[in-house]
N, C-alpha and C positions, 0 to 999 in steps of 0.2 A: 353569331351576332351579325357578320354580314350579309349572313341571306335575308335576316330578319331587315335589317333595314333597307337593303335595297330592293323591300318590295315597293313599287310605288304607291298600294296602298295604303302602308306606312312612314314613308316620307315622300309625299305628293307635288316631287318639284322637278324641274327637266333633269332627265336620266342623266346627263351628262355631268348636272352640278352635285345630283343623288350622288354619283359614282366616286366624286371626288369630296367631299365632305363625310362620305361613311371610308372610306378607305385612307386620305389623307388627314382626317379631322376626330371623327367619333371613333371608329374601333382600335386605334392604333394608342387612344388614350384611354377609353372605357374597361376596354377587353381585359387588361390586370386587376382593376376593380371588380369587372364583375369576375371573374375567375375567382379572386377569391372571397367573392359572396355566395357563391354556388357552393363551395369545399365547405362552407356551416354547412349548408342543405343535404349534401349527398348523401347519400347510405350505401353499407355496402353492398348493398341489391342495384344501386343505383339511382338516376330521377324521383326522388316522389312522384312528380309529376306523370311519368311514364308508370309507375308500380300503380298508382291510384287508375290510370286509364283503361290498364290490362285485368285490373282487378275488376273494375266497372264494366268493360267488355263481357266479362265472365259471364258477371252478376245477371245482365240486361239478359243476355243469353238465355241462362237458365230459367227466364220467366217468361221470355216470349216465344208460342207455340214453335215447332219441329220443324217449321216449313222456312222459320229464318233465319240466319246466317246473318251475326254479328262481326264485324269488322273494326279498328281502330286503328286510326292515322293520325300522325304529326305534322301542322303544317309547314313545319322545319324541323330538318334532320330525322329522324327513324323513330320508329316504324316510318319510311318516307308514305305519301300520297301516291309517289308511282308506282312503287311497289307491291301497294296493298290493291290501289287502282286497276294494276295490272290481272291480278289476281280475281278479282269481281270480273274482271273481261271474260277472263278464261275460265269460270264460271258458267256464265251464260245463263244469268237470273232473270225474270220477268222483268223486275221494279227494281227500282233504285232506289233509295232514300238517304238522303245526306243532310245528315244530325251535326251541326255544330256543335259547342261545347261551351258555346257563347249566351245568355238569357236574352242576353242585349244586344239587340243588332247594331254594330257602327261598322265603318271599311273596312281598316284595319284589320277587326277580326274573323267575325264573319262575311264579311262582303270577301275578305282576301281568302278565306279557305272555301269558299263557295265556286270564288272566280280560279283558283287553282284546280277544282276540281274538273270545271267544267271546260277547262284548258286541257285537260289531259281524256273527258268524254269527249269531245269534238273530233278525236283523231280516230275513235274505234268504226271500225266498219259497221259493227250490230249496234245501237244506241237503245238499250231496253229504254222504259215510263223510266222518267229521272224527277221524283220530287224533295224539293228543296226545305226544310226548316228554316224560315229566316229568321224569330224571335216566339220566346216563350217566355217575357220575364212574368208574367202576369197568372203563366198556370197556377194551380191551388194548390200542388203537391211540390212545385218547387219552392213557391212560400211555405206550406208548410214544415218543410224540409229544413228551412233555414230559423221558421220559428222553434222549429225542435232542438236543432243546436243550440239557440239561446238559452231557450230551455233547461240546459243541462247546465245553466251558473244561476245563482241566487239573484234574480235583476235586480229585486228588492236593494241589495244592498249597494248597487253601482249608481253613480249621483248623475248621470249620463250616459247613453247610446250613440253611438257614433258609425254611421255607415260610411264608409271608406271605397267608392269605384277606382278603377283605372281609368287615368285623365285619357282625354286625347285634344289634337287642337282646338280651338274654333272652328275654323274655317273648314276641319271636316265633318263638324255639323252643319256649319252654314254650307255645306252641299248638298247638303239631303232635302234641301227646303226646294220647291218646282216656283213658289210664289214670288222669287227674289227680292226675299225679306232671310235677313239673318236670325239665326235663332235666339238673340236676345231679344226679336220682336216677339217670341213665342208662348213668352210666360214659362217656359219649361220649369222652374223651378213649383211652380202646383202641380206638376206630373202632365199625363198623356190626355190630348183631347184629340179630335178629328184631325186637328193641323198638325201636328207632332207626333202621331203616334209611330213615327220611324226615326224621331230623333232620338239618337243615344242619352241625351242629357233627360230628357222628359222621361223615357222610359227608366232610366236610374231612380230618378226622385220619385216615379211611381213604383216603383219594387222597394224602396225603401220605408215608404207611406203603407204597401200591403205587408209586409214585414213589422213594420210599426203596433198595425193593427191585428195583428194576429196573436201581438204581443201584450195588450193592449197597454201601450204605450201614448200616453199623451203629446202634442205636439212640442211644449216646452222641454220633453223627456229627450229628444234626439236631434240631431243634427245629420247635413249629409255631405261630402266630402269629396274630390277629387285627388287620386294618389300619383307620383310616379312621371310627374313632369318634364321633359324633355328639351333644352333649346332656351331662347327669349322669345321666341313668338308667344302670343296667348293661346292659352289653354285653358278649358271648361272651367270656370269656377263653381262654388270658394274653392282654394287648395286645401289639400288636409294640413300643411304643415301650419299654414297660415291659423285654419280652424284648430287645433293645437293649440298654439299660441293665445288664441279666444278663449277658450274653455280653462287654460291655465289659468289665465288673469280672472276670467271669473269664479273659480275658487272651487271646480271640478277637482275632487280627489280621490276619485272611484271611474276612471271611463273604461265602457265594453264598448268592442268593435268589431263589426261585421264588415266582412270584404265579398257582396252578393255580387261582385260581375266573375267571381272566380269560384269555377265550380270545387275545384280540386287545389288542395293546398299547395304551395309554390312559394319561389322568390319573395315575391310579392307583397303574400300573406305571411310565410314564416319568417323571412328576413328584415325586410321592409317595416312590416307593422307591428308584427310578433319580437323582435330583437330594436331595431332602430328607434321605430316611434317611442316604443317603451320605454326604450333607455331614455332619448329624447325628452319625453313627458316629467319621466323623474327627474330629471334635472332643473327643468323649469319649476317646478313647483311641488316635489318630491312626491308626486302624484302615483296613483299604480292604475296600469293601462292592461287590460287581459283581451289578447285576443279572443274572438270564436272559431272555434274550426270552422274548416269548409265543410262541403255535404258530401268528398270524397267519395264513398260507396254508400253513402246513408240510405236506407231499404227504402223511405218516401222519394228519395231523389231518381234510385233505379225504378221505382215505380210511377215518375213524372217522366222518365223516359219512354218506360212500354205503352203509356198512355200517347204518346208521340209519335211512336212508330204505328201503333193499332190503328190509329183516329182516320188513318189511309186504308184501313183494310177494306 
């Protein structure tokens, strides 16, 4: 938890007042909480999140030609970055390609394991071609991928869709903007246009619009959501807890919900929305709320990745 927040990616304020609010403020009170939110999750293999990674590592492997050499890194804690990092060094590969795990470009996630990586190539003596993935929400096989998950529940029978991202603040949207206008000047909620199309928020609401449509889901079918809020400052809206709340009182008693910023099942998705919201929902209005899985090792998702890595050959 404390690497994680004192990346300043993640919390974007002078390192000094970072150091003292994540160490005297947030971990010291968080850290029992989340501990034992993790202990639902674990298995005796360990992480999902790590099982599903090494599993996908596998997978991508076995389908893209002999000559590449698949890798998997954690931007915190192990498999660490340096380690694997190190390993690619002493290698001595032509190219480089560095695949987030992210659809959706924001800081945080992929700007911070981009900017990791490229904190630990700066120091190698031999610096092979390094190219970067910065967003794919919009591929066809990773919509597809996530329409096929839906797929596998009767949509027919849910009275609402619900897409669910991981929030982040405002204002690290409104950094991504060059024109110094904020992203609520952006319209972001109709998805990605010329002006937007690096904003977090815009690209969400347009993966959840091609995801819609894959489904064919009309507009009044779904809603889209921010999860996982942090702090009093503002954060990307609507909140989901808040949209919850809407969908209650409107008389929602069927909602499916998809969590497209997370490839690989997690906290997130299994604790969060799978357990909490759930529970959450039924209480409010004795409602029943079914997660979808993520796309984990789903054979369209490994193959919206070899499409990723090839599109450089």
């Amino acid at each position: 938890m404390r690497e994680f927040l004192m990346d300043g990616r993640v919390i974007d304020i002078n390192p000094i007042g970072r150091w003292f609010l994540v160490n005297g403020i947030i971990a010291p009170f968080r850290a029992p909480k989340s501990a034992k939110e993790y202990k639902k999750l674990w298995t005796p293999e360990g992480s999902p999140l790590l099982l599903h990674g090494m599993k996908l590592k596998e997978d991508l492997q076995n389908v893209l030609p002999e000559n590449y050499t698949v890798e998997f890194a954690m931007r915190y804690q192990n498999p660490s970055m340096e380690s694997v990092m190190e390993r690619i060094s002493k290698a001595g590969y032509d190219r480089l390609i560095l695949l987030p795990l992210y659809p959706q470009n924001a800081s945080s996630t992929t700007g911070s394991s981009l900017d990791k990586a490229f904190s630990i190539i700066r120091k190698w003596w031999v610096v092979p071609e390094v190219i970067a993935v910065s967003q794919y929400y919009d591929h066809p096989k990773y919509i597809q991928a996530f329409a096929a998950r839906g797929k596998e529940h009767d949509l027919s029978a849910y009275d609402h869709v619900l897409f669910s991202f991981h929030g982040v603040p405002e204002r690290h949207v409104d950094k991504g903007y060059s024109d110094n206008r904020a992203c609520a000047d952006h319209a972001c909620e109709n998805g990605v246009k010329d002006d937007n199309r690096f904003c977090y928020k815009a690209t969400c609401f347009e993966t959840a619009k091609l995801i819609a449509n894959a489904l064919n889901l009309p507009e009044a079918k779904y809603s889209v959501a921010f999860q996982s809020r942090l702090g009093k400052t503002p954060w990307i809206r609507p909140y989901a807890d808040e949209t919850l709340d809407r969908l209650a009182k409107e008389g929602v008693k069927k909602l499916l919900v998809f969590s497209p910023a997370f490839v690989a099942d997690c906290l997130e998705t299994t604790v969060e929305i799978g357990e909490a919201y759930k529970e959450r929902y039924h209480e409010m209005c004795g409602g029943e709320l079914q997660l979808v899985e993520s796309l984990n090792t789903h054979p369209l998702w490994v193959d919206c990745l070899k499409d990723l890595v090839l599109q450089y050959n």
